[in-house]
C-alpha positions as CSV (number, residue, x, y, z in Angstrom):
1,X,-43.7,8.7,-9.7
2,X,-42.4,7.3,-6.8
3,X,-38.4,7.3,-6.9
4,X,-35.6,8.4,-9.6
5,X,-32.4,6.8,-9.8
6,X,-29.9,9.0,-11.1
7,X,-26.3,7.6,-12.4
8,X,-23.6,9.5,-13.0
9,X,-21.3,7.3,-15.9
10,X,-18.1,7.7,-16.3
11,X,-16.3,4.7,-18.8
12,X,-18.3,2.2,-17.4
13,X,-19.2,0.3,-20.3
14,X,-18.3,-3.4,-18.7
15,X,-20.7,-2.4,-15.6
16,X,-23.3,-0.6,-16.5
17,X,-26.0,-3.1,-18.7
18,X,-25.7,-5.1,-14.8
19,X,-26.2,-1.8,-13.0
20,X,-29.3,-1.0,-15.5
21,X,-30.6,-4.2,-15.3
22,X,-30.6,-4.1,-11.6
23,X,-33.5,-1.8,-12.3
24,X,-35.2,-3.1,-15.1
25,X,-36.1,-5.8,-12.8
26,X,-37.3,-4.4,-10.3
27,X,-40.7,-5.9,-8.4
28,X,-42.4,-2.8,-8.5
29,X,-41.5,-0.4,-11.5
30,X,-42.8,3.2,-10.3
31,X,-39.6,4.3,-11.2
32,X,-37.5,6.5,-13.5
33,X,-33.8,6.2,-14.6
34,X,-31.4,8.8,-15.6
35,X,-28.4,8.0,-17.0
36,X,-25.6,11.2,-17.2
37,X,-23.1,10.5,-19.1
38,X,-20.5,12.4,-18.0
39,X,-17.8,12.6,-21.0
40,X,-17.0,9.3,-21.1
41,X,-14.3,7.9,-23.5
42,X,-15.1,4.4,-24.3
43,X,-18.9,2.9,-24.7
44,X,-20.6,3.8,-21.8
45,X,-23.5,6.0,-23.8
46,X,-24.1,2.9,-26.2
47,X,-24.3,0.6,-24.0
48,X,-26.9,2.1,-21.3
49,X,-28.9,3.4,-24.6
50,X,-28.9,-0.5,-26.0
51,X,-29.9,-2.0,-22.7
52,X,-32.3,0.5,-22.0
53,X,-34.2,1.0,-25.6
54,X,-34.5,-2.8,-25.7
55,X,-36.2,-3.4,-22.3
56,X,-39.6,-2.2,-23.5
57,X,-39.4,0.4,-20.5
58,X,-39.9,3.6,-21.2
59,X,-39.7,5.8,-18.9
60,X,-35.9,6.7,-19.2
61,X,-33.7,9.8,-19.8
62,X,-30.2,9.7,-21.2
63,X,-27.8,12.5,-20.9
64,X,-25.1,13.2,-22.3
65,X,-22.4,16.6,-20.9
66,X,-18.8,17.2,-21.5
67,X,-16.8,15.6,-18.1
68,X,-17.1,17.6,-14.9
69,X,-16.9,15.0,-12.4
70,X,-19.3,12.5,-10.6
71,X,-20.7,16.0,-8.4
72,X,-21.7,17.5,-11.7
73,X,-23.3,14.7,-13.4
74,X,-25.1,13.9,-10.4
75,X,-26.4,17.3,-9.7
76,X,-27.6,17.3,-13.5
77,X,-29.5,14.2,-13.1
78,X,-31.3,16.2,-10.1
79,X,-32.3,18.7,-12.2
80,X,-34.4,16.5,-14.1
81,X,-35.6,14.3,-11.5
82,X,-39.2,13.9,-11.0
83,X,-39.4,11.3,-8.3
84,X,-40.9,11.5,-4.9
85,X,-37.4,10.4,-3.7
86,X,-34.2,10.3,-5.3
87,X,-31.1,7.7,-5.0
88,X,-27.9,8.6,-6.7
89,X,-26.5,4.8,-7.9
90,X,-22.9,4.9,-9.6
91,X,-22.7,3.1,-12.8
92,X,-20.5,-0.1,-12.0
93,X,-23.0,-0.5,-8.8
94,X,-26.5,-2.2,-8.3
95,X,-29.0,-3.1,-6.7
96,X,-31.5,-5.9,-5.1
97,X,-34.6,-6.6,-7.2
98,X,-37.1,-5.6,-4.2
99,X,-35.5,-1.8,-3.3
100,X,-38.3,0.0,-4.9
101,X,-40.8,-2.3,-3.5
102,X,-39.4,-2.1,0.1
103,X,-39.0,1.4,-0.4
104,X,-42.4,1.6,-0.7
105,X,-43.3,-0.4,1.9
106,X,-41.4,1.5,4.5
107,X,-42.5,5.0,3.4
108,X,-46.0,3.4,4.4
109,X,-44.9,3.2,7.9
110,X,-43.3,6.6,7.8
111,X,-43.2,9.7,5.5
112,X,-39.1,10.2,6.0
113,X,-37.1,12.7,4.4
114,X,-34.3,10.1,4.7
115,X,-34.2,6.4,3.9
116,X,-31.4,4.5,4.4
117,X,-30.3,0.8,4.1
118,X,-27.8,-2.0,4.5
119,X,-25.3,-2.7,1.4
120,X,-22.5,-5.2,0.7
121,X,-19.2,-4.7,-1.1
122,X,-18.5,-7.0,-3.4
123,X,-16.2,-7.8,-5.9
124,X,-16.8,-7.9,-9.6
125,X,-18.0,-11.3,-9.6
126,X,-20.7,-10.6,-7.0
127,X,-19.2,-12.5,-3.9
128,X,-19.5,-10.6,-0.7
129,X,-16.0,-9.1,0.9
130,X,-14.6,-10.1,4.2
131,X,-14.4,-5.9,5.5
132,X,-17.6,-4.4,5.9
133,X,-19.0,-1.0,7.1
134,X,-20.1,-1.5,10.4
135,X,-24.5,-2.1,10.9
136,X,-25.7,-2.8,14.4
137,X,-29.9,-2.6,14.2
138,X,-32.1,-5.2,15.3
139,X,-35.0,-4.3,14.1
140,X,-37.3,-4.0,11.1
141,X,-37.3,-0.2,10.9
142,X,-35.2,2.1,13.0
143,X,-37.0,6.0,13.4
144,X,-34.5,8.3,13.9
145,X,-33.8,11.9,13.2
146,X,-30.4,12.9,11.4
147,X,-28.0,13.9,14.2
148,X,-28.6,10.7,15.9
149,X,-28.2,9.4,13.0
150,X,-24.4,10.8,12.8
151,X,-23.7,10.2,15.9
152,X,-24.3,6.6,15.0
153,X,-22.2,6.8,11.9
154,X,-19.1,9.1,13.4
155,X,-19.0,8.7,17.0
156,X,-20.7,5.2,17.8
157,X,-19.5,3.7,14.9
158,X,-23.0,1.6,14.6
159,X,-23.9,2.7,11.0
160,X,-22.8,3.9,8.0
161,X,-24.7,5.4,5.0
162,X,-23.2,5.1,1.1
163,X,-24.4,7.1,-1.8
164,X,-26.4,4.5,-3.2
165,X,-27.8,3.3,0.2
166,X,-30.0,6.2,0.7
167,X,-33.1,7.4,-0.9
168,X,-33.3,11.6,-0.6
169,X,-36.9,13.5,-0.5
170,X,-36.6,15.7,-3.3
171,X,-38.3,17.9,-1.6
172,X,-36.2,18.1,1.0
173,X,-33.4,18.3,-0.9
174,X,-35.0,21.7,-3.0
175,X,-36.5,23.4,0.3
176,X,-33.0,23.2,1.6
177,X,-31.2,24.0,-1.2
178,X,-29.1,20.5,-0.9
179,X,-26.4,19.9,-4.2
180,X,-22.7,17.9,-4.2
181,X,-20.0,20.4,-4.5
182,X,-18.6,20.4,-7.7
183,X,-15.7,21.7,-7.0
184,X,-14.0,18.4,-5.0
185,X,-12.9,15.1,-6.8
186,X,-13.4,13.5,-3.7
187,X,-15.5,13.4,-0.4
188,X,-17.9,15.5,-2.2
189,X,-20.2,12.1,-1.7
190,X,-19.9,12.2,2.1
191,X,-20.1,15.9,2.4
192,X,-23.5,15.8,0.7
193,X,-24.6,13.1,3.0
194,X,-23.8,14.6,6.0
195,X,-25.1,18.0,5.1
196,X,-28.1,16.6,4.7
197,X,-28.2,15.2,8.3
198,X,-26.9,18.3,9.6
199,X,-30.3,19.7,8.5
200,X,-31.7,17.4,11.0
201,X,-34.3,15.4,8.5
202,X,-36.7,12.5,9.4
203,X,-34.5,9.0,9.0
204,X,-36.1,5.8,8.9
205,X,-33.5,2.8,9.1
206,X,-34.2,-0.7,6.9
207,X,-32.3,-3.4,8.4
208,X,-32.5,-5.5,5.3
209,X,-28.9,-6.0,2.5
210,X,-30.6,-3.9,-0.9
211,X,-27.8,-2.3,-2.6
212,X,-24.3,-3.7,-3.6
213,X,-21.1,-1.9,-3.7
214,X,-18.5,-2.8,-6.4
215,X,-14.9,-3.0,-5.5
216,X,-12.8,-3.4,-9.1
217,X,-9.0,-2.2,-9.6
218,X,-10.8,0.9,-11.3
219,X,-12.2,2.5,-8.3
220,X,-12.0,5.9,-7.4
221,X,-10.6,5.0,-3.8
222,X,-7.4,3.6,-5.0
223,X,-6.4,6.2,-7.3
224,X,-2.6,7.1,-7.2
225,X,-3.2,11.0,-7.8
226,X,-3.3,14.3,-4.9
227,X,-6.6,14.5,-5.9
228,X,-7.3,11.7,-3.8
229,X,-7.1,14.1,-1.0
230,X,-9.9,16.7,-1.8
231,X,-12.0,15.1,0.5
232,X,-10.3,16.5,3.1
233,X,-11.4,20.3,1.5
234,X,-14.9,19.1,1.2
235,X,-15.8,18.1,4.8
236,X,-13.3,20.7,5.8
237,X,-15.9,23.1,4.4
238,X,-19.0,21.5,6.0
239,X,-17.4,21.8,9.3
240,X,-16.9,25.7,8.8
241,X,-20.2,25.8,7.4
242,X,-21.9,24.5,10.9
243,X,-19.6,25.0,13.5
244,X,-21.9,28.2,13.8
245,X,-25.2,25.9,13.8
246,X,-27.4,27.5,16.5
247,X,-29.4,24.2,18.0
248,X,-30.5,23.5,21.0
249,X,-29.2,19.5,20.0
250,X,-26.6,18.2,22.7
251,X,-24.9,16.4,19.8
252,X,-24.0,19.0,17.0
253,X,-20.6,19.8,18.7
254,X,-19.9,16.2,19.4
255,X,-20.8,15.2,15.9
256,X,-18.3,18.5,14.3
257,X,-15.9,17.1,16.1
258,X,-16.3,14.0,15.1
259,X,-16.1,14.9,11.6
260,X,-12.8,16.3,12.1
261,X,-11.6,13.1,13.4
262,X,-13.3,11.1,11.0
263,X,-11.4,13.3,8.4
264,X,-7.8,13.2,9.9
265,X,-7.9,9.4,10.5
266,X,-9.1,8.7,6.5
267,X,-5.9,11.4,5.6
268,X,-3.7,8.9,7.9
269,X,-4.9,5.9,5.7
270,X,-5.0,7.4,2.4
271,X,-1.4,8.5,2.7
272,X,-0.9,4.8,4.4
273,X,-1.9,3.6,1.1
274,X,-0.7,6.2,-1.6
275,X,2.8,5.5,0.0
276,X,2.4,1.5,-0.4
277,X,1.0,2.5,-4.2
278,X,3.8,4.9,-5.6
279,X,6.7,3.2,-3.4
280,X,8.0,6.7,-1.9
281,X,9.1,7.4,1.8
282,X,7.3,9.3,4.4
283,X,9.8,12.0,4.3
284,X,9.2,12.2,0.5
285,X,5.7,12.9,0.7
286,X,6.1,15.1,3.3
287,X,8.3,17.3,1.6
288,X,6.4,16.8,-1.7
289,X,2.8,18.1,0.2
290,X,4.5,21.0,1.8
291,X,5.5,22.4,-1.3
292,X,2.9,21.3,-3.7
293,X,-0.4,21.4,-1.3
294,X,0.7,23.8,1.7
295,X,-2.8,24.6,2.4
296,X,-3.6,20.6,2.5
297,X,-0.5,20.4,5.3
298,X,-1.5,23.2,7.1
299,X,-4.9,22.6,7.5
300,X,-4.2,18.7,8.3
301,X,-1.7,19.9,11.2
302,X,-3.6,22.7,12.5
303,X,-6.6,20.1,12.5
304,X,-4.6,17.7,14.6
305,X,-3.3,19.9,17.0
306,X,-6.9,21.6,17.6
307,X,-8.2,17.9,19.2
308,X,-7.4,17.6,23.1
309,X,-9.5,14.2,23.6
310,X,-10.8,11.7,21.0
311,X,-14.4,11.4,21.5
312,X,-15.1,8.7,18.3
313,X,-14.5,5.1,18.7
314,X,-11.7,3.7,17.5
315,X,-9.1,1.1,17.8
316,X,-5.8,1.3,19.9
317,X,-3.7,1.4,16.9
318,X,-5.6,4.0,15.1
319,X,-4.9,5.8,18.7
320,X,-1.0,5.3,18.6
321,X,-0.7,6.7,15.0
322,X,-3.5,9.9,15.5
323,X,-1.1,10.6,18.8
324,X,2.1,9.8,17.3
325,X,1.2,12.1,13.7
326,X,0.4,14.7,16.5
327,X,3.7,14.6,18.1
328,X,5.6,14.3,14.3
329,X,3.9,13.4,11.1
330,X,7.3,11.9,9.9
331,X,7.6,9.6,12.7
332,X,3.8,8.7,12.7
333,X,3.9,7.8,9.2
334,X,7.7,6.0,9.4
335,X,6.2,3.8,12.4
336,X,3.6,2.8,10.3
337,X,6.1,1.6,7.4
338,X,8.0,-0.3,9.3
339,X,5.4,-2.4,10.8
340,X,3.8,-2.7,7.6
341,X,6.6,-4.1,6.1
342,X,7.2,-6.1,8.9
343,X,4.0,-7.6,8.8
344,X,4.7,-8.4,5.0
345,X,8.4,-9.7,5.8
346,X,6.5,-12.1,8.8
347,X,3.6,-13.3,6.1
348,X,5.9,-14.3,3.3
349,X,8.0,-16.0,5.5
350,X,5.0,-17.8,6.8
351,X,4.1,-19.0,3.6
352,X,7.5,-19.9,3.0
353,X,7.7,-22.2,6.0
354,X,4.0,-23.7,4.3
355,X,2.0,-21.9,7.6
């Protein structure tokens, strides 16, 4: 069998039957799909078992496990994978009817531990969103290996990977022991993705759109809770797990540091956005992460203070607020509520005026 798809669920029951589907019709079927139902509440189980029983193919597991998060279910679904390669699909996500095919087709031009691919976001209806993760490859098929890769991703800012626009050796993954982290609500995605480069695989690049990323009210990115912030535990982890890394690779130190920034500006904007969500001040938050999180705040200013020179690309305003949160958080995060309301005062009163 050539690839597995595995997909965590989660009360998905409007999304999955498209997400299934996606696979049923595939051009080239040497394929297997497991479905983890991961404790859901509403019909997720019946509907994947209707679609999937229905479809006349057979080669299809459903499981079923009390809720333990999106790590857990996926690292399930590993367990019973039998696939050559696996890809890890969400269940409100899908995916272009020629993946396995071209899958295929590039895996005859070279035995990768890694494949990786364009995407789109989308919105529920399909239609493609304005903001995209940057792609810059001209070619067919890009051969790389994995720390070029992330330097790409985190320092270059030419590429970027998403967990369904990869397909994983499972091979690789056993020989190198390679799970998510269970123990992170978020970021446990990335941190699995980059560990996995860190190890320095084979990557072969497909310059071709083959999976689609589904933005809905219901994601997991604009939730209102703290736990939005364990991502910044998970790849604080993977950083003290290979800051030791003995390689002769010029890179690796680039590319840990570049984590760390990565990390530090995606804290900047979540708390950008859980402040616009839950209508609270700066100096609120601030106080309420000190004393509810003080390992989150430490950690987040100790990071901060620890970077002399910005070596990712970024933009000037990004810049201003990274320098500014270095010099106070309050006033980094006050400067960027004011001009966001500003910005809001100037675009109703454009509309107003009929601009």
């Amino acid at each position: 069998m050539f690839v597995s798809f595995v997909i965590p669920a989660y009360n998905v029951e409007k999304y999955i039957s498209r997400t299934l589907r996606s696979l049923l019709s595939q051009t080239d079927r040497d394929l297997e799909i497991i479905v983890v139902n991961d404790g859901s509440t509403d019909q997720t189980e019946q509907v994947a078992y209707e679609v999937l029983s229905n479809s006349g193919f057979k080669n299809y597991k459903i499981i079923s496990k009390e809720n333990g998060g999106p790590s857990s279910a996926r690292n399930r679904g590993l367990k019973e994978a039998q696939g050559q390669y696996v890809i890890f699909l969400d269940g409100d996500d899908y995916i272009a009817p020629t993946l396995v095919e071209e899958l295929k087709k590039a895996s005859s031009i070279e035995k990768a531990d890694v494949f990786c691919w364009k995407f789109l976001m989308v919105d529920e209806s399909g239609s493609a969103l304005k903001k995209q993760f940057p792609w810059q490859f001209s070619g067919s098929y890009n051969s790389l290996n994995g720390f070029v890769v992330l330097r790409k991703i985190l320092i270059e800012k030419q590429l970027w990977i998403w967990t369904g626009s990869a397909a994983y050796s499972r091979d690789f993954l056993n020989r190198n022991g390679l799970v998510y982290d269970e123990r992170y609500y978020t970021g446990e995605d990335l941190a699995f993705e980059w560990e996995v480069l860190l190890k320095n695989p084979k990557v072969l690049v497909i310059n071709k759109v083959l999976s689609f990323y589904v933005q809905h009210p219901g994601s997991i990115t604009k939730m209102n809770d703290f736990k939005l912030f364990d991502f910044y535990f998970a790849i604080n982890k993977l950083c003290e797990d290979y800051k030791g890394l003995k390689t002769t690779n010029e890179f690796i130190n680039d590319i840990l540091q570049a984590i760390k920034e990565w990390s530090l500006f995606n804290f900047l904007y979540n708390v950008r956005c859980y402040l616009e969500r839950n209508s609270i001040t700066a100096g609120r938050f601030l106080k309420n992460l000190r004393q509810n999180y003080p390992r989150l705040y430490q950690l987040v200013l100790s990071d901060v203070k620890s970077i002399k020179r910005l070596i990712s690309k970024v933009t000037f305003r990004q810049k201003i607020y990274f320098w500014l949160f270095k010099i106070s958080p309050y006033v980094s995060l006050n400067t960027w509520s004011y001009l966001s309301r500003l910005k809001n005062f100037s675009t109703v009163k454009m509309k107003c005026r009929g601009l």
